[in-house]
N, CA, C, O and CB atoms as a CASP TS submission, in Angstrom:
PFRMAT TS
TARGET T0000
AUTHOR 0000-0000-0000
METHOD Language model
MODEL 1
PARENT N/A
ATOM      1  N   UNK     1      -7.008 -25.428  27.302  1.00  0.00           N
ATOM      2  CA  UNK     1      -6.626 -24.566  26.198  1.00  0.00           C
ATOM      3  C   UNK     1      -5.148 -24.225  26.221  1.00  0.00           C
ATOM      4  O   UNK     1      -4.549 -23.722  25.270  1.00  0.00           O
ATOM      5  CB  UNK     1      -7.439 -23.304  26.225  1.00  0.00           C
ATOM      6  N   UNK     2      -4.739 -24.469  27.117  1.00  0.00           N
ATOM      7  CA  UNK     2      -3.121 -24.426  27.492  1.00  0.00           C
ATOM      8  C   UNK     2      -2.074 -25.056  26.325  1.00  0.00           C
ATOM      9  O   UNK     2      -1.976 -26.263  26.106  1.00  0.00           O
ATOM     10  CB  UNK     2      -2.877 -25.391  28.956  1.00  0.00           C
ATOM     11  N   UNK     3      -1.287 -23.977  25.597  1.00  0.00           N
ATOM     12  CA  UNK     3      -0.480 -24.425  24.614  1.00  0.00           C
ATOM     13  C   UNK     3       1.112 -24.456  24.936  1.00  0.00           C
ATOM     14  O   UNK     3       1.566 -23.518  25.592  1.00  0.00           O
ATOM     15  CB  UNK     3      -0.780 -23.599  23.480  1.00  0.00           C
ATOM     16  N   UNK     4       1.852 -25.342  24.567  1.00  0.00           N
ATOM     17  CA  UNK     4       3.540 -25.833  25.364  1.00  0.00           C
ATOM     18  C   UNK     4       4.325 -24.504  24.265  1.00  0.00           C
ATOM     19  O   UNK     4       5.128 -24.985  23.466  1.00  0.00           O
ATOM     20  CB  UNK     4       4.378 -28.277  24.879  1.00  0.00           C
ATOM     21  N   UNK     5       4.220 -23.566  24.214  1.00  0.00           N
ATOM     22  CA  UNK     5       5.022 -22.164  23.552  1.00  0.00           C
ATOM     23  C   UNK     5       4.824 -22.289  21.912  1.00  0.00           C
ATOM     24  O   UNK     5       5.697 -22.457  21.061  1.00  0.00           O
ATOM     25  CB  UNK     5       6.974 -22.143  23.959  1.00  0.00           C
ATOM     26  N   UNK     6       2.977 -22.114  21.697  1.00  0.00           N
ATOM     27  CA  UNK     6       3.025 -22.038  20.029  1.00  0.00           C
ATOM     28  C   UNK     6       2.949 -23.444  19.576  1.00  0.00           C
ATOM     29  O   UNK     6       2.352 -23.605  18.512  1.00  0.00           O
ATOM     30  CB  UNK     6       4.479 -21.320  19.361  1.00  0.00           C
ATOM     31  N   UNK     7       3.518 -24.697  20.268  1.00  0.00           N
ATOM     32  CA  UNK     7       3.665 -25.669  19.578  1.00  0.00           C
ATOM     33  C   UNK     7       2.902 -26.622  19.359  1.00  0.00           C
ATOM     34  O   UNK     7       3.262 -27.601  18.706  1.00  0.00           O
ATOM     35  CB  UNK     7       4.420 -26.031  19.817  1.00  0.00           C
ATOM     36  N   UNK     8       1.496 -26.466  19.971  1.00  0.00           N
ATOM     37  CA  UNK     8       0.371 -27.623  19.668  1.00  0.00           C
ATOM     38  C   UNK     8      -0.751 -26.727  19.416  1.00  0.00           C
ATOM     39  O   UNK     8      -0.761 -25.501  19.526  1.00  0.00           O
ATOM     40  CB  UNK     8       0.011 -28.796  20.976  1.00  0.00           C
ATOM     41  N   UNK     9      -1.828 -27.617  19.012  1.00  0.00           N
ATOM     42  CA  UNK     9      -3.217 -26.572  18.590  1.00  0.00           C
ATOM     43  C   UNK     9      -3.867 -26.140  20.046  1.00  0.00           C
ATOM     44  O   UNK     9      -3.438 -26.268  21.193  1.00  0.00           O
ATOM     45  CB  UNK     9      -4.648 -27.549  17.517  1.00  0.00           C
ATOM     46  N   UNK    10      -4.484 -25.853  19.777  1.00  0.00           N
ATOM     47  CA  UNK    10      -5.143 -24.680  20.740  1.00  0.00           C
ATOM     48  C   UNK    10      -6.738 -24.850  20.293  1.00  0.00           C
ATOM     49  O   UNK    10      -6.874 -24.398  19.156  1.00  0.00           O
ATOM     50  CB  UNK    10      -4.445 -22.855  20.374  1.00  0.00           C
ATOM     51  N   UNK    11      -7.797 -25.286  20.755  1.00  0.00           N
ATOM     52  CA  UNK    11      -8.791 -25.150  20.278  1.00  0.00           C
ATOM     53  C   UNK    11      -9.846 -24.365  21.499  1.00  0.00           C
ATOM     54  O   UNK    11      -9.512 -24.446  22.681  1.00  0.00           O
ATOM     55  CB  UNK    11      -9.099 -26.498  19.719  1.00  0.00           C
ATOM     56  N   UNK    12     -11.251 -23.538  21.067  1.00  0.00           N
ATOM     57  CA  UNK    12     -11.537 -22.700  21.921  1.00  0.00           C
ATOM     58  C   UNK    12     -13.044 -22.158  21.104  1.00  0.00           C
ATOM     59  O   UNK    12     -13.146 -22.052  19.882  1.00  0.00           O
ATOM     60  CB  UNK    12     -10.216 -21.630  22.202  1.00  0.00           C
ATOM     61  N   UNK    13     -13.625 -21.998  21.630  1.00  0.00           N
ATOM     62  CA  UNK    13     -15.205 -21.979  21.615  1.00  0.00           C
ATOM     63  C   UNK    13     -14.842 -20.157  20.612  1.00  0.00           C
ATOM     64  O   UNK    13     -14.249 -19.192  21.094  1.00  0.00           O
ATOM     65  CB  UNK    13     -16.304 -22.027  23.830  1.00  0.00           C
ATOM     66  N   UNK    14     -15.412 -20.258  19.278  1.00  0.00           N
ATOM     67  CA  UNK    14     -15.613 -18.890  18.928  1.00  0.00           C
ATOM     68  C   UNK    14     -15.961 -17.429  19.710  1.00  0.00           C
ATOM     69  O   UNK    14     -15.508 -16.289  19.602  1.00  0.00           O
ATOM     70  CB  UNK    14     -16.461 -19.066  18.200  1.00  0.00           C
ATOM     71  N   UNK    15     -16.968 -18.039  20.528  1.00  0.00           N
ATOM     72  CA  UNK    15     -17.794 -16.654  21.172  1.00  0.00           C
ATOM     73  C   UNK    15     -16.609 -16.328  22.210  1.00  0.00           C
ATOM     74  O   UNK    15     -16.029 -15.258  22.395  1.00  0.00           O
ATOM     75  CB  UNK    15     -19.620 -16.988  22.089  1.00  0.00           C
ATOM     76  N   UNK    16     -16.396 -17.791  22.937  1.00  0.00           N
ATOM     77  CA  UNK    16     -15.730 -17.211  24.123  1.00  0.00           C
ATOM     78  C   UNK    16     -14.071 -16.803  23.497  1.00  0.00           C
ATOM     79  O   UNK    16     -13.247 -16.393  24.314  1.00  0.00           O
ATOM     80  CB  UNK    16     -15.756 -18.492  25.539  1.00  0.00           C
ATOM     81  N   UNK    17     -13.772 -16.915  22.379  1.00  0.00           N
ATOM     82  CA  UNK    17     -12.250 -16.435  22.370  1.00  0.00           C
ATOM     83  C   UNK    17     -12.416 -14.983  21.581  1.00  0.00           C
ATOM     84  O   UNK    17     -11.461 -14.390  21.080  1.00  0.00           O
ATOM     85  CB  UNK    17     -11.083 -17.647  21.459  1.00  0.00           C
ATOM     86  N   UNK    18     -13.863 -14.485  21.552  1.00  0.00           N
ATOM     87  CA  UNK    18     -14.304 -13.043  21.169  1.00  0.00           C
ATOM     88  C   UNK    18     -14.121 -12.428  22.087  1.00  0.00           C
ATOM     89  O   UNK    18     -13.406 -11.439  22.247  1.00  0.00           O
ATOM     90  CB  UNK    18     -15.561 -12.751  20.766  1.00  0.00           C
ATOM     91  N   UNK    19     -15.062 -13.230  23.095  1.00  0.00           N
ATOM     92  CA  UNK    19     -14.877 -12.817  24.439  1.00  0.00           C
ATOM     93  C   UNK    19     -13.890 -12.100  25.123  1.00  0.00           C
ATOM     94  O   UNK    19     -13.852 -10.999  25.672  1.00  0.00           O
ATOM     95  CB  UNK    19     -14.909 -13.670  24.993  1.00  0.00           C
ATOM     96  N   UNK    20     -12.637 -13.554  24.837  1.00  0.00           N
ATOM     97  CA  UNK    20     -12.056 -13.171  25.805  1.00  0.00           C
ATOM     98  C   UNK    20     -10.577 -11.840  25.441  1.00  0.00           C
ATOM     99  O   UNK    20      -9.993 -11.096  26.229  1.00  0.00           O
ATOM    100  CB  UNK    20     -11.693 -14.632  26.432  1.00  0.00           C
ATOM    101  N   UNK    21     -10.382 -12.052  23.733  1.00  0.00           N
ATOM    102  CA  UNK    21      -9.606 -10.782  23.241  1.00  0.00           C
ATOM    103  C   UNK    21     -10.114  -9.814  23.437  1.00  0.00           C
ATOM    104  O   UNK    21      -9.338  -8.917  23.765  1.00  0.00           O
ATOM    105  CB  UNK    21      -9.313 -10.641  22.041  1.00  0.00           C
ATOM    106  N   UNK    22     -12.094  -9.310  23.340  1.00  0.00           N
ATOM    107  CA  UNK    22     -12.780  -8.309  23.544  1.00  0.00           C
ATOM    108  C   UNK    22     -12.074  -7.772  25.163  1.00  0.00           C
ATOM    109  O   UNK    22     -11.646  -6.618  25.173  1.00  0.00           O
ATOM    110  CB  UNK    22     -14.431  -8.763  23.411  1.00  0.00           C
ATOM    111  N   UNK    23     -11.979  -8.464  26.280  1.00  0.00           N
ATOM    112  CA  UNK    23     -11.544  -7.461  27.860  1.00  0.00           C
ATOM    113  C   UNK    23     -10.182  -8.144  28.238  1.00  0.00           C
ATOM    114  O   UNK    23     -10.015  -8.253  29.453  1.00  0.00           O
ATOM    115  CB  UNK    23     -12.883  -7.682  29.522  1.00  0.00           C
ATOM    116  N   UNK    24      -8.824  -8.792  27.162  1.00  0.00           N
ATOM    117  CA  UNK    24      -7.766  -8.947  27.615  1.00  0.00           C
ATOM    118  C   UNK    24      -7.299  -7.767  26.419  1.00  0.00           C
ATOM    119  O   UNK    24      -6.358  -7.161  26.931  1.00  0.00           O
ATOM    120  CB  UNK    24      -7.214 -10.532  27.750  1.00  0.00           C
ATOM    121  N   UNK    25      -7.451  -7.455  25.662  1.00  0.00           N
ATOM    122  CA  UNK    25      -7.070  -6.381  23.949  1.00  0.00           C
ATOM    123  C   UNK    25      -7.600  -5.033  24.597  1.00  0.00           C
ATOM    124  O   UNK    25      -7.228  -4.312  25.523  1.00  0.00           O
ATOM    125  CB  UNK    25      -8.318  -6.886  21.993  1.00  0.00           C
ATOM    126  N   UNK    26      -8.895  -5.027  23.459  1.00  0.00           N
ATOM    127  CA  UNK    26      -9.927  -3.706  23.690  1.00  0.00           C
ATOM    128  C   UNK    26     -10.253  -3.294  24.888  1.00  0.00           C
ATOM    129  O   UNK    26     -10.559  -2.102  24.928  1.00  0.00           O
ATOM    130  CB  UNK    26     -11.204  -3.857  23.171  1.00  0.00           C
ATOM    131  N   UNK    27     -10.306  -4.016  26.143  1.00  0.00           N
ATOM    132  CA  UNK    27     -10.610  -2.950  26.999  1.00  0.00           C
ATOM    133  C   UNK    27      -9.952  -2.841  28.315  1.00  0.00           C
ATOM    134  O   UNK    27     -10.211  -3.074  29.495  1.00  0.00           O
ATOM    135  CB  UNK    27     -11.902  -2.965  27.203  1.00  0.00           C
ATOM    136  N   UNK    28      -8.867  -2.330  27.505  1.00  0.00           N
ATOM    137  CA  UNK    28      -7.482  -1.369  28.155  1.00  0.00           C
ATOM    138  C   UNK    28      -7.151   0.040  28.196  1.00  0.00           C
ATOM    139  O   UNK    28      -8.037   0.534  27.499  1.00  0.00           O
ATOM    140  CB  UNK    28      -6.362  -1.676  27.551  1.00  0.00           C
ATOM    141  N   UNK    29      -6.533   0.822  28.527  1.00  0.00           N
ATOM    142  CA  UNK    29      -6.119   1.960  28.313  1.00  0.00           C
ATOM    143  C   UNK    29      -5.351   2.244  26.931  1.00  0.00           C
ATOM    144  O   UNK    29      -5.328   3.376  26.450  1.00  0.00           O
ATOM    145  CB  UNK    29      -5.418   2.216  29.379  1.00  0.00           C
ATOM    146  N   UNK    30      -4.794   1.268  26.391  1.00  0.00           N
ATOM    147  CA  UNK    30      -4.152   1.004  25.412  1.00  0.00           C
ATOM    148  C   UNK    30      -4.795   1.449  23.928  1.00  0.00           C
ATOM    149  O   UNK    30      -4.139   1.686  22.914  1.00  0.00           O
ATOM    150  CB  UNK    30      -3.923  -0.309  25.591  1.00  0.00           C
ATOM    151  N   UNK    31      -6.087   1.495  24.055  1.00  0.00           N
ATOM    152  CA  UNK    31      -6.797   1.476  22.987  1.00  0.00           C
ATOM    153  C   UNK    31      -7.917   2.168  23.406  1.00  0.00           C
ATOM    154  O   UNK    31      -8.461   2.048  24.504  1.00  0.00           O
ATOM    155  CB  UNK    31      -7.021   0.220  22.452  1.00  0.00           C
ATOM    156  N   UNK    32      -8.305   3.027  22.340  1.00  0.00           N
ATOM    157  CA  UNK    32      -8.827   4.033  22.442  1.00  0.00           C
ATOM    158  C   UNK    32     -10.158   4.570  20.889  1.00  0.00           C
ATOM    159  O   UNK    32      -9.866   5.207  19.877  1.00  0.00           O
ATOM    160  CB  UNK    32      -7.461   4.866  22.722  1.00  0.00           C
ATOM    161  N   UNK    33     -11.357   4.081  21.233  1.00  0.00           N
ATOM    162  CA  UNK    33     -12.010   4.049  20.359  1.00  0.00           C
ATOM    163  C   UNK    33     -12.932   5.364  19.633  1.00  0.00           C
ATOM    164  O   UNK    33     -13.869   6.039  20.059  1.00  0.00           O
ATOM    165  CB  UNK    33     -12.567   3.125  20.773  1.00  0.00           C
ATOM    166  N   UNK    34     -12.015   5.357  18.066  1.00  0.00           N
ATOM    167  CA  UNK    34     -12.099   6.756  17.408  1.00  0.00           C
ATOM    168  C   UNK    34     -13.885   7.047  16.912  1.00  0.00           C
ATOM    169  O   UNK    34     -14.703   6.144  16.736  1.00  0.00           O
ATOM    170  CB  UNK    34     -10.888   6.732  15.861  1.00  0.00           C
ATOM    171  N   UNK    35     -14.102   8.230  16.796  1.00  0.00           N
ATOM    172  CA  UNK    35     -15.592   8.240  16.165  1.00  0.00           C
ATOM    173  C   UNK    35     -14.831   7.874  14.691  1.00  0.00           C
ATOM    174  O   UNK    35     -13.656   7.668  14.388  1.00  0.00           O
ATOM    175  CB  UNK    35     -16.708  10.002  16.290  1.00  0.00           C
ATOM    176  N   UNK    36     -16.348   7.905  13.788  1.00  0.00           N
ATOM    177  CA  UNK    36     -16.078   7.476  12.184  1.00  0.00           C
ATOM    178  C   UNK    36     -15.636   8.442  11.771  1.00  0.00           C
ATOM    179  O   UNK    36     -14.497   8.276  11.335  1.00  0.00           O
ATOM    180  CB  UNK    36     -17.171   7.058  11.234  1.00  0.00           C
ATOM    181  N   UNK    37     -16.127   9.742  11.670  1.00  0.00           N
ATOM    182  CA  UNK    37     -15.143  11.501  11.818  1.00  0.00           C
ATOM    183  C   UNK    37     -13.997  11.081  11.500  1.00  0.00           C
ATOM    184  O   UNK    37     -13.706  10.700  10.366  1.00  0.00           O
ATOM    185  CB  UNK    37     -14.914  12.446  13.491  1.00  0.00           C
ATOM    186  N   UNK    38     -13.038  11.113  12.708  1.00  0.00           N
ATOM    187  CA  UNK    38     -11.452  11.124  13.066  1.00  0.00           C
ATOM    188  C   UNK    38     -11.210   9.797  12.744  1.00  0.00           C
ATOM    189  O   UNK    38     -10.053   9.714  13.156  1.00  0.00           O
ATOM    190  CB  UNK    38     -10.957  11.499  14.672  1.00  0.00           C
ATOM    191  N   UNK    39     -11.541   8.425  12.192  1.00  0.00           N
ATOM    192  CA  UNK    39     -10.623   7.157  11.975  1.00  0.00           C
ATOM    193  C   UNK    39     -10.851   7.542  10.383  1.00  0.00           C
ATOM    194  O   UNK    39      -9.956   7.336   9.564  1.00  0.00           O
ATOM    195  CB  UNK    39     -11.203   5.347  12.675  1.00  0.00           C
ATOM    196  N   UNK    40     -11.759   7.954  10.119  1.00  0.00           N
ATOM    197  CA  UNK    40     -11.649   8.378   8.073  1.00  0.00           C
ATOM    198  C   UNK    40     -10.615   9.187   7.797  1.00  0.00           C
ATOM    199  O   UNK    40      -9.831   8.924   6.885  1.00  0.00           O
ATOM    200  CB  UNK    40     -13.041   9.396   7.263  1.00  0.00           C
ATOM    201  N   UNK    41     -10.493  10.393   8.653  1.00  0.00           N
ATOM    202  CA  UNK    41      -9.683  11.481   8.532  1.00  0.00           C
ATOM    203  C   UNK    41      -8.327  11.035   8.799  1.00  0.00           C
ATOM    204  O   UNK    41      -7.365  11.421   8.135  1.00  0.00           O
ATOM    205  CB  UNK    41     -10.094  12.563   9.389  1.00  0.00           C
ATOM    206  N   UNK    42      -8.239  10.109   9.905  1.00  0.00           N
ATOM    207  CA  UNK    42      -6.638   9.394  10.178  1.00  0.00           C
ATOM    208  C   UNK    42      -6.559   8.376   8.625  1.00  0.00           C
ATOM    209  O   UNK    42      -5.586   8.529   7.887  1.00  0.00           O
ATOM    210  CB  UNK    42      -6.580   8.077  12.089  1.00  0.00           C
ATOM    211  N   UNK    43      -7.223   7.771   8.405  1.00  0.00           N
ATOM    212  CA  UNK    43      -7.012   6.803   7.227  1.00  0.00           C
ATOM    213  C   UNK    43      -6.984   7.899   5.877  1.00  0.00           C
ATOM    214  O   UNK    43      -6.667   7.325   4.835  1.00  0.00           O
ATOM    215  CB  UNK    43      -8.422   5.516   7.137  1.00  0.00           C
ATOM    216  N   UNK    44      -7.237   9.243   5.745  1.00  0.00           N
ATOM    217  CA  UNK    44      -7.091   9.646   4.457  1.00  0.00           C
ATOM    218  C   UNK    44      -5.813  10.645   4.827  1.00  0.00           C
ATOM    219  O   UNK    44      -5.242  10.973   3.787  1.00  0.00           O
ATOM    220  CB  UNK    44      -8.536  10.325   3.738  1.00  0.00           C
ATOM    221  N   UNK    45      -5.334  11.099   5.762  1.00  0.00           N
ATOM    222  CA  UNK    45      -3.771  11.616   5.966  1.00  0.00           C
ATOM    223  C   UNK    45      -2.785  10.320   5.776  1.00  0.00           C
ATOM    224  O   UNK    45      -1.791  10.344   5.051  1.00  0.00           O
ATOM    225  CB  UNK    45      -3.514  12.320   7.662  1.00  0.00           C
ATOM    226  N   UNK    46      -3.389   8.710   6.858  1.00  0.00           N
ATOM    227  CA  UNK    46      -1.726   8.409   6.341  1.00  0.00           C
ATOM    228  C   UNK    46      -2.257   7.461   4.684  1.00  0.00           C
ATOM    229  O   UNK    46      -1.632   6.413   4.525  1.00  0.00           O
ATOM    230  CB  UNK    46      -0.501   6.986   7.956  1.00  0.00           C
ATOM    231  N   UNK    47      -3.005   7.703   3.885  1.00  0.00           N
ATOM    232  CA  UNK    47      -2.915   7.902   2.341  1.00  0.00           C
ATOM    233  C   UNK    47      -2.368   8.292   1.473  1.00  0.00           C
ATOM    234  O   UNK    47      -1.894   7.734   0.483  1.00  0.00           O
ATOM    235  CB  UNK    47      -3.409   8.249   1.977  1.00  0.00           C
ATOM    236  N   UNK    48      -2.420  10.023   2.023  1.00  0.00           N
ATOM    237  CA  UNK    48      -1.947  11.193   1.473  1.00  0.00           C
ATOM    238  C   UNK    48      -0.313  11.083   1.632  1.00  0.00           C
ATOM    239  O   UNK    48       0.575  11.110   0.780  1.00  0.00           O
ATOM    240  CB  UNK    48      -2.635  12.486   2.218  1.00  0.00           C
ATOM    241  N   UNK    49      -0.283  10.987   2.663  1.00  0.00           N
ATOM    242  CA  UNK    49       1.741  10.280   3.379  1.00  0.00           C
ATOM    243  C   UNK    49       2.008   9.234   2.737  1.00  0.00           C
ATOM    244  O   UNK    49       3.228   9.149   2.590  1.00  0.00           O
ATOM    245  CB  UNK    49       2.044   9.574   5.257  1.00  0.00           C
ATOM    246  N   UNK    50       1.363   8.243   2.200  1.00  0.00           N
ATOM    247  CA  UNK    50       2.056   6.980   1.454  1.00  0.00           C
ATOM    248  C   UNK    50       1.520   7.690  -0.200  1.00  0.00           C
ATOM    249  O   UNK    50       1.004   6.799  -0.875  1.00  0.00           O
ATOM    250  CB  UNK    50       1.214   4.978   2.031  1.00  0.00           C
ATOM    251  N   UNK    51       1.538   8.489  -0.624  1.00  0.00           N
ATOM    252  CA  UNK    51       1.270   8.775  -1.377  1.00  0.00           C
ATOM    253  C   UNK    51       2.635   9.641  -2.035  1.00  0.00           C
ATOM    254  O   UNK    51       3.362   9.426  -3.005  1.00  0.00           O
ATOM    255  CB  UNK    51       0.109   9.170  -1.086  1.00  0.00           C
ATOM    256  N   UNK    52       2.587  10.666  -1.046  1.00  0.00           N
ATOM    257  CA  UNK    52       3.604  11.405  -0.550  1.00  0.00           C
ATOM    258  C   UNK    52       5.343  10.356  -0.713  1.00  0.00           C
ATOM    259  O   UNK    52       6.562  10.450  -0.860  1.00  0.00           O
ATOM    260  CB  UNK    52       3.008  11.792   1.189  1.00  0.00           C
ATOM    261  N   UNK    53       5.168  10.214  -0.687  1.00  0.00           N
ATOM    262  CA  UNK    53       6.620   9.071  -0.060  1.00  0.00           C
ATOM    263  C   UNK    53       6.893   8.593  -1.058  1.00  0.00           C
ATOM    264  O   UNK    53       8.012   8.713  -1.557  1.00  0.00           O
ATOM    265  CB  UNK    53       6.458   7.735   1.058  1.00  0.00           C
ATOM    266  N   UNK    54       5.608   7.713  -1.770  1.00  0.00           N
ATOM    267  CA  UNK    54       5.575   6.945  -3.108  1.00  0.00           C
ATOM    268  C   UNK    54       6.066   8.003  -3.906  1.00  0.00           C
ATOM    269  O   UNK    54       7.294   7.917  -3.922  1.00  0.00           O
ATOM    270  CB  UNK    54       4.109   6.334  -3.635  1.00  0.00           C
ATOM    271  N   UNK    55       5.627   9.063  -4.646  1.00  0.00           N
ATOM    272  CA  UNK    55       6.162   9.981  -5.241  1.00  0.00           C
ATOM    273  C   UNK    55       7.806  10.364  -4.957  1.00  0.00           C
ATOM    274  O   UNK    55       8.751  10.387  -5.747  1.00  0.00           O
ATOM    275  CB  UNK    55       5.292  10.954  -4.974  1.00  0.00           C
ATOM    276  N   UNK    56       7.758  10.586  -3.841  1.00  0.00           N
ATOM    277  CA  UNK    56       9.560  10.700  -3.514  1.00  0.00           C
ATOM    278  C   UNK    56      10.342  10.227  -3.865  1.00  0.00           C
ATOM    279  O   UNK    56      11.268  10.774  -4.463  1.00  0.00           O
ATOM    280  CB  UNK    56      10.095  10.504  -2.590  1.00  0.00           C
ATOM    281  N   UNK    57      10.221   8.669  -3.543  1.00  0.00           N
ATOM    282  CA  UNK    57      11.009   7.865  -3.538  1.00  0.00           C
ATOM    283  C   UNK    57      11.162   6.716  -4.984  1.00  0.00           C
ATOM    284  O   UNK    57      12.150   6.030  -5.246  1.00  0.00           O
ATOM    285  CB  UNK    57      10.694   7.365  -2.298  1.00  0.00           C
ATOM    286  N   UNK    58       9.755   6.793  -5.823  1.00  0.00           N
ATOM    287  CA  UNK    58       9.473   5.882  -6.896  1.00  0.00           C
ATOM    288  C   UNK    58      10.636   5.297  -7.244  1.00  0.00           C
ATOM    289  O   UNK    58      10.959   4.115  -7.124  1.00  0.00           O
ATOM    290  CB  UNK    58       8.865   6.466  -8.031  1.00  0.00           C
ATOM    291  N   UNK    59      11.380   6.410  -7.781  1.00  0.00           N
ATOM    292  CA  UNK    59      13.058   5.951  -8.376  1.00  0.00           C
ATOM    293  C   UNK    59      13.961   4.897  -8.130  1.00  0.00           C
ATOM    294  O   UNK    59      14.923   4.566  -8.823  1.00  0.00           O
ATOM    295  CB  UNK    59      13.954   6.814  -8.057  1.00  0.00           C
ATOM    296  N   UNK    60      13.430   4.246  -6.745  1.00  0.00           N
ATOM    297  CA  UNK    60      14.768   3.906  -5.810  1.00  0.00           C
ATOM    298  C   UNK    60      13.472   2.516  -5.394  1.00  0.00           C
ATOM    299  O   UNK    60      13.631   1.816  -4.394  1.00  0.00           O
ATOM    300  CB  UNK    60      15.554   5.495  -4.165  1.00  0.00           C
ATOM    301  N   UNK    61      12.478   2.362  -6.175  1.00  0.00           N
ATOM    302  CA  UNK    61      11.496   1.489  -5.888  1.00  0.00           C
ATOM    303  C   UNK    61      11.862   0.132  -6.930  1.00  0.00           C
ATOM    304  O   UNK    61      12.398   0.350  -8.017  1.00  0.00           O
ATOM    305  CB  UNK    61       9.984   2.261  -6.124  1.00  0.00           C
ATOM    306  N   UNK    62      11.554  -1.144  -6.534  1.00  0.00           N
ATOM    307  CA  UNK    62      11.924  -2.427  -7.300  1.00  0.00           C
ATOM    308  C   UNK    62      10.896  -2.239  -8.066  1.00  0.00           C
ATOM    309  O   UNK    62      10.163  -1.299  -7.758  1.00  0.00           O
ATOM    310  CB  UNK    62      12.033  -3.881  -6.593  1.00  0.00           C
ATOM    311  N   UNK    63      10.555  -3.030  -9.224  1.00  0.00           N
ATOM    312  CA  UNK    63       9.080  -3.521  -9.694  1.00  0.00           C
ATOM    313  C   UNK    63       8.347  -3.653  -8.868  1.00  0.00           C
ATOM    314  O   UNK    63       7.514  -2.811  -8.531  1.00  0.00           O
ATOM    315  CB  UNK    63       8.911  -4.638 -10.311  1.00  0.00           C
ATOM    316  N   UNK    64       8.570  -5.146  -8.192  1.00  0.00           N
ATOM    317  CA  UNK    64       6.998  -5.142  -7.461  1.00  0.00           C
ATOM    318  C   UNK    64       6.727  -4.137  -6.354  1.00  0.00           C
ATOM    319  O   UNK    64       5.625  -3.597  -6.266  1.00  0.00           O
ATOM    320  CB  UNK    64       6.677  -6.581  -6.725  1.00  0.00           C
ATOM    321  N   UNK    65       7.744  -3.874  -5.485  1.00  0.00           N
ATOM    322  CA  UNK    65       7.078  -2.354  -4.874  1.00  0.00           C
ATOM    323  C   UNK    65       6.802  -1.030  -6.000  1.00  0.00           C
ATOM    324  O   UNK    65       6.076  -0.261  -5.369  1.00  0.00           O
ATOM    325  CB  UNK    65       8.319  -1.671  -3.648  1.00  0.00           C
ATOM    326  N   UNK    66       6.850  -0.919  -6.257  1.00  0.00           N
ATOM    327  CA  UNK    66       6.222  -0.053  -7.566  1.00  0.00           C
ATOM    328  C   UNK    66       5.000  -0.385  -8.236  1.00  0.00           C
ATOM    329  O   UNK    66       4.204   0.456  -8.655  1.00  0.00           O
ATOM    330  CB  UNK    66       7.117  -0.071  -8.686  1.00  0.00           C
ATOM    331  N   UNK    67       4.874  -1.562  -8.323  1.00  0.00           N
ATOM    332  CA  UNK    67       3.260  -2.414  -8.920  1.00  0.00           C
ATOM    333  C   UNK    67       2.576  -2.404  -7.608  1.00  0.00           C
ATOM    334  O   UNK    67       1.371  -2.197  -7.751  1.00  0.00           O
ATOM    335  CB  UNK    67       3.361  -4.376  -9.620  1.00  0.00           C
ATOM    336  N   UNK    68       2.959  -2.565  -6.317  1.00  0.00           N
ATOM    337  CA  UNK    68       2.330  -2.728  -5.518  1.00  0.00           C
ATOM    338  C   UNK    68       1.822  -1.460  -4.854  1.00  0.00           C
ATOM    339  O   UNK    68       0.946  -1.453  -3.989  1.00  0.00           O
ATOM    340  CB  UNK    68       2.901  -3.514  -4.910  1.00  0.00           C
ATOM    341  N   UNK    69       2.457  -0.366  -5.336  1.00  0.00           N
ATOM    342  CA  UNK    69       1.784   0.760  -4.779  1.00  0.00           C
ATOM    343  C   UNK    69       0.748   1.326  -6.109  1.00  0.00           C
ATOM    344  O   UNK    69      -0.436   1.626  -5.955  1.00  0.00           O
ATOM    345  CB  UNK    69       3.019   1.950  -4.201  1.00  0.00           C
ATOM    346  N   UNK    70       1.255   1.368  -6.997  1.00  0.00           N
ATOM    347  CA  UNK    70       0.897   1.888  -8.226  1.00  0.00           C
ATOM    348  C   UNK    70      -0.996   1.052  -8.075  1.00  0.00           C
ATOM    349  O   UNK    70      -2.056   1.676  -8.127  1.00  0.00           O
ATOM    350  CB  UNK    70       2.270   1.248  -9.755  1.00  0.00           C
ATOM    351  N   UNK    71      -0.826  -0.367  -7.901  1.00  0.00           N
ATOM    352  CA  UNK    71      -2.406  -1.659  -7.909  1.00  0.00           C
ATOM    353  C   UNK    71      -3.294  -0.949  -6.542  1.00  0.00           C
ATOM    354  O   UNK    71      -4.517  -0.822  -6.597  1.00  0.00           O
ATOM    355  CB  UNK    71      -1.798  -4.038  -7.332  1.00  0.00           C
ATOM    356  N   UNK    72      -2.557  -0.560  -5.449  1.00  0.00           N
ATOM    357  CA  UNK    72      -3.111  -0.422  -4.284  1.00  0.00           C
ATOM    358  C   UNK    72      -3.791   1.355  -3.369  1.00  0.00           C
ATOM    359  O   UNK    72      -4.361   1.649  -2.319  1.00  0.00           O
ATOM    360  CB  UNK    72      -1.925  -1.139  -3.599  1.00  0.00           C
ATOM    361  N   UNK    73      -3.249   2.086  -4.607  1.00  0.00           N
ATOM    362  CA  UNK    73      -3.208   3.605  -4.334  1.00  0.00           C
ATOM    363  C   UNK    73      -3.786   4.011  -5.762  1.00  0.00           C
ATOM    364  O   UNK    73      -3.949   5.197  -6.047  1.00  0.00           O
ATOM    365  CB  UNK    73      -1.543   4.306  -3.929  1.00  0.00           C
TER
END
């Protein structure tokens, strides 16, 4: 599975490359798994903050960042 820096394919059994991001990623100190509670509540503050911002700043926004918040919020 050994790749020369990005530059050839890489091929690798589905389960085991679940596997193996599941205890080289997720299970670290690094990461820290939220109840559904607190990851809704984190996802509807930074909403409210890009919401926030969008309003601020609209003026100073191109078209497509402006369509793109306006389609996505």
């Amino acid at each position: 599975m050994p790749t020369n820096k990005n530059l050839g394919p890489g091929i690798m059994n589905c389960d085991r490359y679940i596997e193996q991001v599941f205890h080289e990623h997720l299970l670290t100190p690094t990461y820290l798994q939220l109840s559904d509670l607190i990851a809704n509540q984190i996802i509807i503050n930074t909403k409210q903050l890009l919401i926030e911002a969008f309003n601020t700043h609209r003026n100073v926004l191109s078209q497509p960042e402006f369509n793109y918040f306006i389609r996505n919020f």
